[in-house]
C-alpha positions in Angstrom: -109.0 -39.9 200.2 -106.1 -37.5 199.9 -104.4 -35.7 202.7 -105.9 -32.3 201.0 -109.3 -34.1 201.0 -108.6 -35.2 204.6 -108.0 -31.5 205.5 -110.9 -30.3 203.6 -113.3 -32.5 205.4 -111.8 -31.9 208.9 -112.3 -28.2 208.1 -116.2 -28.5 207.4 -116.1 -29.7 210.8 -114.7 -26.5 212.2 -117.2 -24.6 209.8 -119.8 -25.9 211.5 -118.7 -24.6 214.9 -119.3 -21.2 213.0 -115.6 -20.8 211.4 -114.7 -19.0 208.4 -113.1 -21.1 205.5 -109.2 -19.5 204.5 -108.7 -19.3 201.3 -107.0 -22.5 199.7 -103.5 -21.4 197.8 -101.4 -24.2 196.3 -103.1 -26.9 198.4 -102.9 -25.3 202.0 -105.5 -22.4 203.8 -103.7 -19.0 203.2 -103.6 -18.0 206.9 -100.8 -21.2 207.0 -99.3 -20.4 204.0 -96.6 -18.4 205.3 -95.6 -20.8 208.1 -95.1 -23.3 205.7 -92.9 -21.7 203.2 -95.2 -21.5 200.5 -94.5 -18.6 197.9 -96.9 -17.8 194.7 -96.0 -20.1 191.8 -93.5 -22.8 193.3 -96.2 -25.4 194.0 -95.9 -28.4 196.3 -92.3 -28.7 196.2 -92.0 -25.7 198.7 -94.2 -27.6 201.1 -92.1 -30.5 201.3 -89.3 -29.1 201.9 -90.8 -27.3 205.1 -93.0 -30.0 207.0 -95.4 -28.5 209.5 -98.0 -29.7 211.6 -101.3 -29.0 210.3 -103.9 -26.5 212.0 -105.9 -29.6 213.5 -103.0 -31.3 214.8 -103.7 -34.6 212.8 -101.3 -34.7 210.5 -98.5 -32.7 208.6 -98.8 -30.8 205.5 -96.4 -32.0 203.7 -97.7 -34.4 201.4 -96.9 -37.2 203.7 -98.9 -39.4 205.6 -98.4 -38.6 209.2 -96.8 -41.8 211.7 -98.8 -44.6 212.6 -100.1 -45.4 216.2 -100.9 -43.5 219.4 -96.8 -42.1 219.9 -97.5 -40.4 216.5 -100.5 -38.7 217.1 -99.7 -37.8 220.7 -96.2 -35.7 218.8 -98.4 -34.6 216.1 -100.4 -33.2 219.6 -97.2 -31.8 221.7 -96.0 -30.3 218.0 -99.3 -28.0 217.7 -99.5 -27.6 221.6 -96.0 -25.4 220.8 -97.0 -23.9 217.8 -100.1 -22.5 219.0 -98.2 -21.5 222.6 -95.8 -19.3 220.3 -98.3 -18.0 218.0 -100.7 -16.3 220.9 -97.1 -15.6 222.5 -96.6 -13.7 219.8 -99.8 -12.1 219.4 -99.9 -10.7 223.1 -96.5 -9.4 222.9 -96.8 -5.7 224.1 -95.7 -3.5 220.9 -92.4 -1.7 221.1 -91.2 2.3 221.7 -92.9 3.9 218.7 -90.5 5.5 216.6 -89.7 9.3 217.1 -90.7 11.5 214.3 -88.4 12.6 211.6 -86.5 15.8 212.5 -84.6 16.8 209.5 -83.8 20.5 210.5 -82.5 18.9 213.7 -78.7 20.6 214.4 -80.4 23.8 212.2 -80.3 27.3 213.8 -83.0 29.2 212.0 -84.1 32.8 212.3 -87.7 34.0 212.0 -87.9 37.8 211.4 -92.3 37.6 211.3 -93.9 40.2 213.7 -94.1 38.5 216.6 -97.4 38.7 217.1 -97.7 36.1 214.0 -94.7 33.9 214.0 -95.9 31.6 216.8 -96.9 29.1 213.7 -93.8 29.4 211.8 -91.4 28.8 215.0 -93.8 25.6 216.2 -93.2 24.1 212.8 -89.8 24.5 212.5 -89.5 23.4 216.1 -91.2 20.4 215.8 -88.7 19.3 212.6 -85.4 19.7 215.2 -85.0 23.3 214.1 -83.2 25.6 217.0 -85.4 29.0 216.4 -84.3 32.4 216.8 -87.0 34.5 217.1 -86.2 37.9 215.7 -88.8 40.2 214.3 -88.3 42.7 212.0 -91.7 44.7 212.2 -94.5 45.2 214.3 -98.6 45.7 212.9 -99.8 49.1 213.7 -103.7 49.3 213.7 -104.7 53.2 212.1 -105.6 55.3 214.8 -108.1 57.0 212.0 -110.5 54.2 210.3 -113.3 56.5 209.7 -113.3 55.9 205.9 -113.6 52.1 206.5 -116.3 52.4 209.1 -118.2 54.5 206.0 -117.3 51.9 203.4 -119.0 49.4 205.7 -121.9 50.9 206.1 -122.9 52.3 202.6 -125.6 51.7 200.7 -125.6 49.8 198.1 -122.5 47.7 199.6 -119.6 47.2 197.4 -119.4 44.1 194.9 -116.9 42.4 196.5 -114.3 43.6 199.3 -111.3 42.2 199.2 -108.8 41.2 201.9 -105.0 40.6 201.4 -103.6 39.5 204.2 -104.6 38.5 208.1 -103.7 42.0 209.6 -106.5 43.7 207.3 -108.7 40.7 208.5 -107.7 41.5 212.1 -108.1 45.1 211.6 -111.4 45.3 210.1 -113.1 42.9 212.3 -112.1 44.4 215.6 -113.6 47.1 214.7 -117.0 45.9 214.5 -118.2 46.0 217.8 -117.1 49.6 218.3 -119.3 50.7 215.5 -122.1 48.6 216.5 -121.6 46.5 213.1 -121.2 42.4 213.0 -119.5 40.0 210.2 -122.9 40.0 208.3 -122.3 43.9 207.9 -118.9 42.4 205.9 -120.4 39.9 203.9 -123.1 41.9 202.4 -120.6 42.3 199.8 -118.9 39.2 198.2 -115.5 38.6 199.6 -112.3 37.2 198.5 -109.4 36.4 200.4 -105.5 36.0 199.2 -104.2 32.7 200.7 -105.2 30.0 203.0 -104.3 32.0 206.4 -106.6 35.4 205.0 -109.4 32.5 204.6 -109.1 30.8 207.7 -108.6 34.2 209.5 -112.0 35.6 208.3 -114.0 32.2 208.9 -113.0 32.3 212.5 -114.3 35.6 212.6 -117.5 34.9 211.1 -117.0 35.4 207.3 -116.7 32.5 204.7 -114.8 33.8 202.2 -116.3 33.6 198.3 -113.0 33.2 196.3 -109.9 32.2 197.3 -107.1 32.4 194.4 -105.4 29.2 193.7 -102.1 31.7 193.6 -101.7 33.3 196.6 -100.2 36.7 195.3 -102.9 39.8 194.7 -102.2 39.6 190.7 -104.2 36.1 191.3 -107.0 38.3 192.5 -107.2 40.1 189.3 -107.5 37.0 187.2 -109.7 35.0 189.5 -112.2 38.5 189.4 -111.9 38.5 185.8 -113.4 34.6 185.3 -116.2 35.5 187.5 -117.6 37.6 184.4 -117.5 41.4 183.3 -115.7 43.5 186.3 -116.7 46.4 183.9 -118.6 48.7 186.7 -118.0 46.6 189.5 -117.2 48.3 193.2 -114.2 47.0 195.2 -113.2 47.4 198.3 -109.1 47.0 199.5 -108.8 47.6 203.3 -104.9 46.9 203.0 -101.4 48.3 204.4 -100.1 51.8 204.2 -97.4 51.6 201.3 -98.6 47.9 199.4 -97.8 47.6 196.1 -100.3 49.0 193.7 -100.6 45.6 191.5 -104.0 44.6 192.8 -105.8 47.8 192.6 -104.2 48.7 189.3 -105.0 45.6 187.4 -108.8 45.6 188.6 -108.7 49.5 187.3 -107.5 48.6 183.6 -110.2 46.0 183.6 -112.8 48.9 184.7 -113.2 48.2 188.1 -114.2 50.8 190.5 -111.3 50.2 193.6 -111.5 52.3 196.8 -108.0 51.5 198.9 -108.2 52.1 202.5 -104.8 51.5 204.5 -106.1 49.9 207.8 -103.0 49.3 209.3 -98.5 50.1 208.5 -96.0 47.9 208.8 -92.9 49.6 211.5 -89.3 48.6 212.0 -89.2 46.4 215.4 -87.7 47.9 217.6 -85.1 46.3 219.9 -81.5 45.9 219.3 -80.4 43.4 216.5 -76.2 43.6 217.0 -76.3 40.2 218.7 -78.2 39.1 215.2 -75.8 40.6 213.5 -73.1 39.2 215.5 -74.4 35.5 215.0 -75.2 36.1 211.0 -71.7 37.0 211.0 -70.1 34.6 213.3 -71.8 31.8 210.6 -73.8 30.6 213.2 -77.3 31.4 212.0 -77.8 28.7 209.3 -81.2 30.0 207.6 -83.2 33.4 207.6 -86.8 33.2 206.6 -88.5 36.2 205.1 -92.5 35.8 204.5 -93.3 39.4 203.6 -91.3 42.3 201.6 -92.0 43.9 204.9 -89.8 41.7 206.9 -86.8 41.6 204.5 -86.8 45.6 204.5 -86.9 45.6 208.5 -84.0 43.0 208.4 -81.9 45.3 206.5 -82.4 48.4 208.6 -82.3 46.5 211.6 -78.7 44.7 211.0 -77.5 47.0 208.3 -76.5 46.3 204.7 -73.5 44.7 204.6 -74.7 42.2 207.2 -77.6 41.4 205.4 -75.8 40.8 202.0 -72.8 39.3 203.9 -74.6 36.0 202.1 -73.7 34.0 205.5 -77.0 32.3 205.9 -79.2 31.0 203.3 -82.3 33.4 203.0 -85.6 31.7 202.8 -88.6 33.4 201.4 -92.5 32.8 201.2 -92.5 33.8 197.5 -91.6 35.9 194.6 -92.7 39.4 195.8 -90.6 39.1 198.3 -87.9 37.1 196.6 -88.0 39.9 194.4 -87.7 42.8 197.3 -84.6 40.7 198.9 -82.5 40.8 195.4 -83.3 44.3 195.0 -82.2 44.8 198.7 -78.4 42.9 197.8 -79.8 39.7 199.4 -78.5 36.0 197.4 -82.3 34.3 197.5 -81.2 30.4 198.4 -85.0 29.4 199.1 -88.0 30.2 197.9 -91.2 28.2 198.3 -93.4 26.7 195.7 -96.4 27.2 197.8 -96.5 30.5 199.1 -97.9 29.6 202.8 -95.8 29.1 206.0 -96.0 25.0 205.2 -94.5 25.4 202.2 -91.8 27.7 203.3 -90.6 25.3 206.2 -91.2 22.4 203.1 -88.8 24.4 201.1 -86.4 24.7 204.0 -86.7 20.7 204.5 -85.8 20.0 200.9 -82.8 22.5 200.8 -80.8 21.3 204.2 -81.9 17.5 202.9 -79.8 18.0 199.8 
Protein backbone atom coordinates (compact mmCIF):
# COMPACT_ATOMS: atom_id res chain seq x y z
CA UNK A 1 0.00 0.00 0.00
CA UNK A 2 1.27 3.48 -0.62
CA UNK A 3 2.18 5.93 2.03
CA UNK A 4 -0.88 8.09 0.72
CA UNK A 5 -2.99 4.89 1.06
CA UNK A 6 -1.38 4.35 4.50
CA UNK A 7 -2.55 7.91 5.46
CA UNK A 8 -5.89 7.49 4.01
CA UNK A 9 -6.66 4.44 6.09
CA UNK A 10 -5.19 5.82 9.35
CA UNK A 11 -7.46 8.80 8.79
CA UNK A 12 -10.81 6.55 8.59
CA UNK A 13 -9.64 5.66 11.92
CA UNK A 14 -9.80 9.16 13.17
CA UNK A 15 -13.24 9.61 11.24
CA UNK A 16 -14.63 7.22 13.18
CA UNK A 17 -13.86 8.95 16.52
CA UNK A 18 -16.29 11.61 14.84
CA UNK A 19 -13.53 13.66 12.74
CA UNK A 20 -13.98 15.61 9.72
CA UNK A 21 -12.02 14.50 6.55
CA UNK A 22 -9.57 17.73 5.15
CA UNK A 23 -9.64 18.12 1.89
CA UNK A 24 -6.86 16.11 0.01
CA UNK A 25 -4.58 18.74 -2.30
CA UNK A 26 -1.60 17.25 -4.16
CA UNK A 27 -1.47 14.13 -2.02
CA UNK A 28 -1.62 15.75 1.65
CA UNK A 29 -5.04 17.06 3.84
CA UNK A 30 -5.17 20.82 3.11
CA UNK A 31 -5.12 21.88 6.88
CA UNK A 32 -1.17 20.46 6.45
CA UNK A 33 -0.65 21.76 3.34
CA UNK A 34 0.91 24.90 4.28
CA UNK A 35 3.34 23.39 6.86
CA UNK A 36 4.64 21.34 4.29
CA UNK A 37 5.42 23.77 1.59
CA UNK A 38 2.97 22.69 -0.76
CA UNK A 39 1.78 25.55 -3.24
CA UNK A 40 -1.08 24.96 -6.10
CA UNK A 41 0.46 23.31 -9.17
CA UNK A 42 4.06 22.23 -8.12
CA UNK A 43 3.18 18.67 -7.20
CA UNK A 44 5.18 16.25 -5.09
CA UNK A 45 8.37 17.74 -5.68
CA UNK A 46 7.55 20.59 -3.07
CA UNK A 47 6.91 17.95 -0.50
CA UNK A 48 10.09 16.40 -0.73
CA UNK A 49 11.93 19.05 -0.49
CA UNK A 50 10.22 19.97 3.01
CA UNK A 51 9.87 16.55 5.04
CA UNK A 52 7.46 16.81 7.93
CA UNK A 53 6.04 14.47 10.33
CA UNK A 54 2.69 13.48 9.44
CA UNK A 55 -0.56 14.43 11.64
CA UNK A 56 -0.58 10.83 13.17
CA UNK A 57 2.97 10.75 14.07
CA UNK A 58 3.68 7.56 12.01
CA UNK A 59 5.51 8.52 9.42
CA UNK A 60 6.63 11.56 7.27
CA UNK A 61 5.04 12.98 4.30
CA UNK A 62 7.42 13.10 2.16
CA UNK A 63 7.25 10.27 -0.03
CA UNK A 64 9.60 8.28 2.00
CA UNK A 65 9.14 5.44 4.09
CA UNK A 66 9.70 6.49 7.55
CA UNK A 67 12.97 4.52 9.71
CA UNK A 68 12.69 1.18 10.73
CA UNK A 69 12.46 -0.04 14.44
CA UNK A 70 11.33 1.35 17.82
CA UNK A 71 14.23 4.47 17.87
CA UNK A 72 12.38 5.60 14.60
CA UNK A 73 9.00 5.56 15.66
CA UNK A 74 9.74 6.92 19.18
CA UNK A 75 11.51 10.38 16.97
CA UNK A 76 8.70 10.15 14.56
CA UNK A 77 6.75 10.55 18.40
CA UNK A 78 9.14 13.38 20.05
CA UNK A 79 8.97 15.19 16.35
CA UNK A 80 4.89 15.53 16.52
CA UNK A 81 5.05 15.95 20.43
CA UNK A 82 6.87 19.51 19.27
CA UNK A 83 4.89 20.28 16.50
CA UNK A 84 1.71 19.99 18.20
CA UNK A 85 3.41 21.89 21.52
CA UNK A 86 4.08 24.92 19.09
CA UNK A 87 0.92 24.80 17.11
CA UNK A 88 -1.53 25.18 20.40
CA UNK A 89 1.42 27.53 21.58
CA UNK A 90 0.57 29.36 18.88
CA UNK A 91 -2.98 29.24 19.01
CA UNK A 92 -3.32 30.47 22.73
CA UNK A 93 -1.03 33.30 22.13
CA UNK A 94 -2.95 36.42 23.47
CA UNK A 95 -3.49 38.77 20.28
CA UNK A 96 -1.47 41.99 20.15
CA UNK A 97 -2.31 45.99 20.70
CA UNK A 98 -4.96 46.57 18.05
CA UNK A 99 -3.89 49.01 15.69
CA UNK A 100 -5.01 52.77 16.30
CA UNK A 101 -7.39 54.09 13.71
CA UNK A 102 -6.22 56.09 10.76
CA UNK A 103 -6.03 59.86 11.60
CA UNK A 104 -5.30 61.55 8.35
CA UNK A 105 -6.34 65.24 9.38
CA UNK A 106 -3.93 64.57 12.38
CA UNK A 107 -1.41 67.88 12.64
CA UNK A 108 -4.72 69.81 10.82
CA UNK A 109 -6.15 72.97 12.47
CA UNK A 110 -9.66 73.28 11.15
CA UNK A 111 -12.28 75.84 11.73
CA UNK A 112 -16.02 75.17 11.93
CA UNK A 113 -18.13 78.39 11.56
CA UNK A 114 -21.84 76.06 12.06
CA UNK A 115 -24.19 77.56 14.76
CA UNK A 116 -23.10 76.03 17.53
CA UNK A 117 -25.99 74.61 18.50
CA UNK A 118 -25.45 72.14 15.35
CA UNK A 119 -21.74 71.74 14.85
CA UNK A 120 -21.27 69.19 17.71
CA UNK A 121 -21.36 66.44 14.67
CA UNK A 122 -19.11 68.13 12.41
CA UNK A 123 -16.30 68.87 15.27
CA UNK A 124 -16.62 64.96 16.56
CA UNK A 125 -15.85 63.87 13.07
CA UNK A 126 -13.17 65.81 12.33
CA UNK A 127 -11.82 65.17 15.84
CA UNK A 128 -11.96 61.68 15.65
CA UNK A 129 -9.64 61.87 12.13
CA UNK A 130 -6.65 63.83 14.23
CA UNK A 131 -8.22 67.18 13.28
CA UNK A 132 -7.36 70.12 15.96
CA UNK A 133 -11.01 72.08 15.81
CA UNK A 134 -11.65 75.49 16.25
CA UNK A 135 -14.97 76.00 16.99
CA UNK A 136 -16.07 79.36 15.59
CA UNK A 137 -19.70 80.06 14.69
CA UNK A 138 -20.78 82.48 12.38
CA UNK A 139 -24.69 82.50 13.12
CA UNK A 140 -26.98 81.64 15.61
CA UNK A 141 -31.04 80.09 14.78
CA UNK A 142 -33.59 82.48 15.87
CA UNK A 143 -37.06 80.76 16.42
CA UNK A 144 -40.02 83.60 15.14
CA UNK A 145 -41.48 85.04 17.97
CA UNK A 146 -44.80 85.23 15.58
CA UNK A 147 -45.76 81.64 14.12
CA UNK A 148 -49.36 82.28 14.06
CA UNK A 149 -49.58 81.60 10.21
CA UNK A 150 -47.87 78.12 10.65
CA UNK A 151 -50.10 77.19 13.61
CA UNK A 152 -53.09 77.95 10.89
CA UNK A 153 -51.48 76.07 8.15
CA UNK A 154 -51.42 73.14 10.48
CA UNK A 155 -54.50 73.04 11.35
CA UNK A 156 -56.58 73.72 8.05
CA UNK A 157 -58.84 71.77 6.49
CA UNK A 158 -58.35 70.03 3.84
CA UNK A 159 -54.45 69.79 4.81
CA UNK A 160 -51.99 70.66 2.24
CA UNK A 161 -50.66 68.03 -0.33
CA UNK A 162 -47.37 67.81 0.82
CA UNK A 163 -45.38 70.13 3.35
CA UNK A 164 -42.07 70.45 2.79
CA UNK A 165 -39.08 70.82 5.07
CA UNK A 166 -35.63 72.19 4.04
CA UNK A 167 -33.45 71.95 6.57
CA UNK A 168 -33.30 70.67 10.57
CA UNK A 169 -34.09 74.25 12.10
CA UNK A 170 -37.57 74.29 10.19
CA UNK A 171 -37.89 70.61 11.61
CA UNK A 172 -36.91 71.91 15.05
CA UNK A 173 -39.12 74.89 14.74
CA UNK A 174 -42.27 73.38 13.69
CA UNK A 175 -42.22 70.49 15.97
CA UNK A 176 -41.65 72.47 19.21
CA UNK A 177 -44.34 73.99 18.58
CA UNK A 178 -46.74 71.28 18.79
CA UNK A 179 -47.38 70.92 22.23
CA UNK A 180 -48.16 74.56 22.70
CA UNK A 181 -50.96 74.39 20.35
CA UNK A 182 -52.19 71.22 21.54
CA UNK A 183 -51.19 69.55 18.03
CA UNK A 184 -48.88 66.21 17.75
CA UNK A 185 -46.60 64.83 14.60
CA UNK A 186 -49.80 63.10 13.22
CA UNK A 187 -51.26 66.78 12.94
CA UNK A 188 -47.83 67.12 10.38
CA UNK A 189 -48.24 64.12 8.47
CA UNK A 190 -51.71 64.52 7.47
CA UNK A 191 -50.08 66.02 4.55
CA UNK A 192 -47.37 64.08 2.69
CA UNK A 193 -43.90 65.27 3.59
CA UNK A 194 -40.65 65.50 2.01
CA UNK A 195 -37.49 66.35 3.42
CA UNK A 196 -34.04 67.83 1.76
CA UNK A 197 -31.17 65.59 2.86
CA UNK A 198 -30.43 62.87 5.25
CA UNK A 199 -30.11 65.17 8.56
CA UNK A 200 -33.93 66.92 7.63
CA UNK A 201 -35.02 63.01 7.46
CA UNK A 202 -33.51 61.78 10.41
CA UNK A 203 -34.48 65.05 12.24
CA UNK A 204 -38.27 64.54 11.59
CA UNK A 205 -38.31 60.68 12.27
CA UNK A 206 -36.95 61.39 15.75
CA UNK A 207 -39.62 63.56 16.13
CA UNK A 208 -42.32 61.34 15.06
CA UNK A 209 -42.61 61.94 11.20
CA UNK A 210 -41.30 59.47 8.54
CA UNK A 211 -40.68 61.47 5.85
CA UNK A 212 -42.41 60.46 2.14
CA UNK A 213 -39.60 61.62 -0.25
CA UNK A 214 -36.27 62.37 0.25
CA UNK A 215 -34.37 63.73 -3.01
CA UNK A 216 -31.38 61.80 -3.99
CA UNK A 217 -29.82 65.60 -4.45
CA UNK A 218 -29.84 67.22 -1.47
CA UNK A 219 -30.40 70.96 -2.76
CA UNK A 220 -34.30 72.35 -2.92
CA UNK A 221 -34.17 72.38 -6.95
CA UNK A 222 -34.03 68.33 -6.23
CA UNK A 223 -37.42 68.90 -4.58
CA UNK A 224 -38.92 70.32 -7.68
CA UNK A 225 -37.92 67.42 -9.88
CA UNK A 226 -38.51 64.64 -7.37
CA UNK A 227 -42.41 66.47 -6.94
CA UNK A 228 -42.68 66.50 -10.63
CA UNK A 229 -42.05 62.38 -11.01
CA UNK A 230 -44.66 61.88 -8.52
CA UNK A 231 -47.30 62.87 -11.24
CA UNK A 232 -49.23 66.25 -12.17
CA UNK A 233 -48.27 69.06 -9.39
CA UNK A 234 -50.83 71.01 -11.55
CA UNK A 235 -53.22 72.18 -8.43
CA UNK A 236 -51.33 70.72 -5.80
CA UNK A 237 -51.01 72.69 -2.18
CA UNK A 238 -47.45 73.12 -0.66
CA UNK A 239 -46.40 74.03 2.30
CA UNK A 240 -42.53 75.73 2.96
CA UNK A 241 -41.99 76.50 6.66
CA UNK A 242 -38.35 77.81 5.83
CA UNK A 243 -35.81 80.77 6.84
CA UNK A 244 -36.38 84.39 6.60
CA UNK A 245 -34.37 85.45 3.41
CA UNK A 246 -33.91 81.62 1.54
CA UNK A 247 -33.55 81.61 -1.91
CA UNK A 248 -36.69 81.53 -3.89
CA UNK A 249 -35.56 78.44 -6.13
CA UNK A 250 -37.84 75.90 -4.49
CA UNK A 251 -41.01 77.80 -4.31
CA UNK A 252 -40.50 79.29 -7.76
CA UNK A 253 -39.86 76.12 -9.64
CA UNK A 254 -43.04 74.29 -7.98
CA UNK A 255 -45.06 77.75 -9.04
CA UNK A 256 -44.07 77.39 -12.95
CA UNK A 257 -45.15 73.86 -12.66
CA UNK A 258 -48.66 75.13 -11.11
CA UNK A 259 -48.20 74.43 -7.69
CA UNK A 260 -49.97 76.27 -5.10
CA UNK A 261 -46.81 77.23 -2.48
CA UNK A 262 -47.52 79.04 0.87
CA UNK A 263 -43.83 80.10 2.39
CA UNK A 264 -43.82 80.68 6.06
CA UNK A 265 -40.31 81.83 7.50
CA UNK A 266 -40.19 79.93 10.88
CA UNK A 267 -37.08 80.97 11.99
CA UNK A 268 -33.67 83.78 10.60
CA UNK A 269 -30.37 83.15 10.45
CA UNK A 270 -28.20 86.23 12.85
CA UNK A 271 -24.48 87.11 12.80
CA UNK A 272 -22.91 85.34 16.02
CA UNK A 273 -22.07 87.44 18.16
CA UNK A 274 -18.71 87.37 19.98
CA UNK A 275 -15.51 88.75 18.90
CA UNK A 276 -13.69 87.03 15.89
CA UNK A 277 -10.12 89.23 15.81
CA UNK A 278 -8.27 86.27 17.36
CA UNK A 279 -9.85 84.33 14.16
CA UNK A 280 -8.78 86.77 12.13
CA UNK A 281 -5.51 86.92 13.79
CA UNK A 282 -4.90 83.00 13.24
CA UNK A 283 -6.40 83.06 9.46
CA UNK A 284 -3.80 85.59 9.00
CA UNK A 285 -0.99 84.31 11.01
CA UNK A 286 -1.43 80.93 8.43
CA UNK A 287 -2.23 78.97 11.20
CA UNK A 288 -5.74 77.93 10.47
CA UNK A 289 -5.28 75.23 7.76
CA UNK A 290 -9.10 74.71 6.59
CA UNK A 291 -12.46 76.72 7.04
CA UNK A 292 -15.59 74.75 6.48
CA UNK A 293 -18.72 76.46 5.39
CA UNK A 294 -22.04 74.11 5.25
CA UNK A 295 -24.66 76.87 4.61
CA UNK A 296 -24.63 80.35 2.55
CA UNK A 297 -25.47 81.46 5.89
CA UNK A 298 -22.26 80.72 7.53
CA UNK A 299 -19.99 82.03 4.75
CA UNK A 300 -21.90 85.52 4.88
CA UNK A 301 -21.45 85.52 8.87
CA UNK A 302 -17.67 84.67 8.34
CA UNK A 303 -17.29 87.71 6.23
CA UNK A 304 -18.91 90.22 8.54
CA UNK A 305 -17.49 88.72 11.42
CA UNK A 306 -13.62 88.80 10.29
CA UNK A 307 -14.06 91.38 7.56
CA UNK A 308 -13.31 91.13 3.75
CA UNK A 309 -9.96 91.21 3.25
CA UNK A 310 -9.47 88.52 5.88
CA UNK A 311 -11.83 86.36 4.46
CA UNK A 312 -10.35 86.58 0.82
CA UNK A 313 -6.88 86.80 2.19
CA UNK A 314 -6.99 83.01 0.57
CA UNK A 315 -4.84 81.83 3.68
CA UNK A 316 -6.77 78.74 4.45
CA UNK A 317 -8.37 76.41 2.10
CA UNK A 318 -12.33 77.02 2.36
CA UNK A 319 -14.37 73.89 2.47
CA UNK A 320 -17.95 73.85 1.59
CA UNK A 321 -21.00 71.43 1.84
CA UNK A 322 -22.02 72.23 -1.80
CA UNK A 323 -22.61 74.40 -4.63
CA UNK A 324 -25.14 76.98 -3.17
CA UNK A 325 -22.87 77.73 -1.03
CA UNK A 326 -19.78 77.30 -3.12
CA UNK A 327 -21.56 79.66 -5.13
CA UNK A 328 -22.28 82.38 -2.22
CA UNK A 329 -18.40 82.14 -1.09
CA UNK A 330 -17.12 83.14 -4.81
CA UNK A 331 -19.47 85.78 -4.97
CA UNK A 332 -18.29 86.88 -1.44
CA UNK A 333 -14.23 87.05 -2.99
CA UNK A 334 -13.68 83.56 -1.30
CA UNK A 335 -11.01 80.95 -3.61
CA UNK A 336 -13.44 77.62 -3.05
CA UNK A 337 -10.55 74.80 -2.51
CA UNK A 338 -13.21 72.08 -1.37
CA UNK A 339 -16.28 71.26 -2.09
CA UNK A 340 -18.07 68.03 -1.39
CA UNK A 341 -19.57 65.58 -3.68
CA UNK A 342 -22.10 64.57 -1.26
CA UNK A 343 -23.61 67.47 0.24
CA UNK A 344 -23.87 66.05 4.05
CA UNK A 345 -21.45 66.73 6.92
CA UNK A 346 -19.70 63.07 5.91
CA UNK A 347 -19.07 64.07 2.80
CA UNK A 348 -17.64 67.44 3.65
CA UNK A 349 -15.05 65.99 6.21
CA UNK A 350 -14.64 63.09 3.11
CA UNK A 351 -13.75 65.94 0.94
CA UNK A 352 -11.49 67.43 3.50
CA UNK A 353 -9.67 63.78 3.83
CA UNK A 354 -9.11 63.57 0.14
CA UNK A 355 -7.70 67.18 -0.26
CA UNK A 356 -4.91 67.19 2.82
CA UNK A 357 -4.22 63.32 1.54
CA UNK A 358 -3.02 64.72 -1.77
Amino acid sequence: MSHIGIFREALGGLLGRGHRAPAVINGAPQPYQRRMGFREGRGERAAESQPQVGALGRFALTGRRPPHGEAGERGAQRAEHCRLHQSMSHATRPPGPARPPPRPLAGRRIAVTRAREQAAELVRELEALGAQVVVAPTIRISPLTDLAALRAALTRNPPYDWIVFTSQNAVHVVCDRLPEWQLAPRDVARAAVAAIGPATAEALVRRGVVPDLVPDRFVAEAVVTALAAQGDVRGKTVLLPRARGARDALPDGLRALGARVDVIPVYETIQATGDASGLAAEILAGAIDAITFTSSSTVRGFVESVGRPVAASGRFAAAVIGPVTAGTARELGIAVAVEAAEYTVAGLVEALVRYFGR
